[in-house]
C-alpha positions as CSV (number, residue, x, y, z in Angstrom):
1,X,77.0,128.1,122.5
2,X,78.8,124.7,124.3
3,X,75.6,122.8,122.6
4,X,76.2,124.2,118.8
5,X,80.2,123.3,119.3
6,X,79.0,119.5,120.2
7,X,76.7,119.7,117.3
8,X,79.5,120.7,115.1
9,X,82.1,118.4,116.6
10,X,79.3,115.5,116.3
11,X,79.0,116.0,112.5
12,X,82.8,116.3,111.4
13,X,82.8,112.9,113.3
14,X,80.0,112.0,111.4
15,X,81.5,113.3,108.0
16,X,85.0,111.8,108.9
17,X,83.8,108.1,109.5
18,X,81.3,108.2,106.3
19,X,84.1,109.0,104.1
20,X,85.9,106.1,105.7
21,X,83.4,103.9,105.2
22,X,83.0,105.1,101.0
23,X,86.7,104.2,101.0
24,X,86.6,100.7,102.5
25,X,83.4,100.2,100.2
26,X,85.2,101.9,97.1
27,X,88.2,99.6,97.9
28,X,85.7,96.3,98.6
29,X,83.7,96.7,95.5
30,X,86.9,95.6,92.9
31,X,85.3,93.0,90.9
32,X,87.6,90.1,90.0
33,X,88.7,90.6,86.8
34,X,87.1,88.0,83.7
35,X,89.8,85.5,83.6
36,X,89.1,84.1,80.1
37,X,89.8,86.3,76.8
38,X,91.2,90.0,77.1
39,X,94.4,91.0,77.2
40,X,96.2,92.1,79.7
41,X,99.3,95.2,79.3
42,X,102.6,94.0,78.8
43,X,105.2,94.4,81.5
44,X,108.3,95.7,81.5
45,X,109.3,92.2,82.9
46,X,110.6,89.1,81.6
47,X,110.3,85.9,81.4
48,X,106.0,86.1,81.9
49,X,104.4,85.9,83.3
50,X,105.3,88.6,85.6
51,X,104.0,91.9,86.7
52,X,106.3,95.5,88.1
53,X,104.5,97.3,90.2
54,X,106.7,100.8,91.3
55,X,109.5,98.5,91.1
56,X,108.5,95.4,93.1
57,X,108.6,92.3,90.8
58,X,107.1,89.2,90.8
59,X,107.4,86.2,88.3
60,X,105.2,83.6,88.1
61,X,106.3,80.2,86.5
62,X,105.6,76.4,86.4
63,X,101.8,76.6,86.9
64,X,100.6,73.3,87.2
65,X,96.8,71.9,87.3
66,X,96.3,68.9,89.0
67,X,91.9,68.3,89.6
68,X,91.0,71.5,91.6
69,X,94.6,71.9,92.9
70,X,96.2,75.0,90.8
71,X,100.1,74.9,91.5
72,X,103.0,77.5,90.6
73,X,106.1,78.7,91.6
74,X,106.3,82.4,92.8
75,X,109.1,85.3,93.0
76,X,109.5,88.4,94.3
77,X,112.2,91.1,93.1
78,X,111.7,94.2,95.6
79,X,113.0,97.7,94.8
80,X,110.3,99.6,95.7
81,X,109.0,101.7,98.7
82,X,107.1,98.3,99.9
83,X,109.1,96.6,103.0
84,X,107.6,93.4,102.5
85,X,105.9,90.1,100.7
86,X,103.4,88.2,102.4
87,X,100.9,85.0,101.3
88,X,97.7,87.3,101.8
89,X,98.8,89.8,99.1
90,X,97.8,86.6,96.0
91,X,94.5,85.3,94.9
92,X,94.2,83.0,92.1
93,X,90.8,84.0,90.2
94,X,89.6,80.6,88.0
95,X,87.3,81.0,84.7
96,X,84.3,81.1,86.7
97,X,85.4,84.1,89.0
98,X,86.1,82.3,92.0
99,X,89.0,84.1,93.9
100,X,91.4,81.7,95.8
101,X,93.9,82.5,99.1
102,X,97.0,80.0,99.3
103,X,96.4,76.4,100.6
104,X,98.6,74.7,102.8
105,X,96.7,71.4,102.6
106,X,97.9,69.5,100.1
107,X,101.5,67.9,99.3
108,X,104.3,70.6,98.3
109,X,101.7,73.2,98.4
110,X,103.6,75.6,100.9
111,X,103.2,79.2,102.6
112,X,105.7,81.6,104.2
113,X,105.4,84.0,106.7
114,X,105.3,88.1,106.0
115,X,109.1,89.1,104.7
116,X,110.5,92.1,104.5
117,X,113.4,92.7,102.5
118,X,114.1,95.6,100.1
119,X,116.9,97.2,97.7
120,X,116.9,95.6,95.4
121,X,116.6,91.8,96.7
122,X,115.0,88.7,95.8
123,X,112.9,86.4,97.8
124,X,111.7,83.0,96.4
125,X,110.9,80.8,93.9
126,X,108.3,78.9,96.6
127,X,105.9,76.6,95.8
128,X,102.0,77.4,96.6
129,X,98.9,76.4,95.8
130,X,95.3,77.6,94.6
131,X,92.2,75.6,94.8
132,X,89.7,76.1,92.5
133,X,86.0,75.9,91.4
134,X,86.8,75.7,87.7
135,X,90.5,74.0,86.7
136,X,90.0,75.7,82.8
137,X,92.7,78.2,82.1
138,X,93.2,80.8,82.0
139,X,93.4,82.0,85.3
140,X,94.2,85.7,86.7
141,X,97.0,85.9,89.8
142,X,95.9,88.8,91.8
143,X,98.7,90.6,93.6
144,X,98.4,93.0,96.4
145,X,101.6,94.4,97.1
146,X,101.4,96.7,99.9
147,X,102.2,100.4,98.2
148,X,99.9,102.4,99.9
149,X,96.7,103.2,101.3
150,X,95.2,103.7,97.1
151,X,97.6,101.5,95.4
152,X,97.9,98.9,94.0
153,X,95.9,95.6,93.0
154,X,97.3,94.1,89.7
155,X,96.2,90.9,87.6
156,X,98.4,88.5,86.2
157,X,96.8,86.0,83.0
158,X,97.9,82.6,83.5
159,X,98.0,80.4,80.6
């Protein structure tokens, strides 16, 4: 009897981590998105580019290409159930597929810590900065915002 209950108990473990593990992989196997042709949805934001997601904003503006050194200006807008913006939530994707974090490296290209605000309030513009394989526009922002464990990854065409 005690031995079938540890059997049991052993494969509902089992069960429980490889359904973890087809989430993670489910979540892992987003392809970045083709930057060049396609259109993406409009947004019920303005000026663009700029992308609402469950009402957290952010507006991209004075992208700037400079060799492999992809500059912008970012903004967040947060009236959403999300607490916070943070620099590991974008990715710049070039034309040959090559996703980006933010670089510090360079002169004016700039980071900021995790920050939570809400209700309504604004955080930025901030300078940061993309390095890429392949300076031809377009390119694709990728935002994260953190909305839940299933939501939400959403690309933004760069001109």
């Amino acid at each position: 009897m005690i031995r079938r209950l540890v059997t049991l108990g052993a494969v509902a473990i089992g069960l429980l981590v490889a359904a973890l593990v087809a989430v993670v992989a489910y979540q892992s196997l987003h392809a970045p998105a083709p930057a060049a042709g396609g259109a993406l949805t409009p947004e019920n934001c303005s000026p663009g580019p700029c992308a609402d997601v469950q009402g957290f904003t952010l507006w991209l503006s004075d992208v700037n290409v400079n060799g492999d050194l992809v500059s912008m200006q970012v903004k967040f807008q947060n009236s959403s159930p999300s607490t916070h913006a943070s620099p590991e939530d974008l990715q710049l994707i070039d034309a040959s597929r090559h996703a980006s974090g933010l670089v510090t490296d360079a002169p004016g290209c700039k980071t900021w810590t995790r920050h939570e605000f809400s209700n309504g309030a604004t955080f930025g513009p901030i300078s940061v900065c993309f390095r890429v394989s392949n300076p031809t526009r377009p390119f694709v922002v990728r935002w994260s915002p953190d909305l839940g464990l299933f939501c939400c990854e959403h690309d933004l065409q760069v001109t």
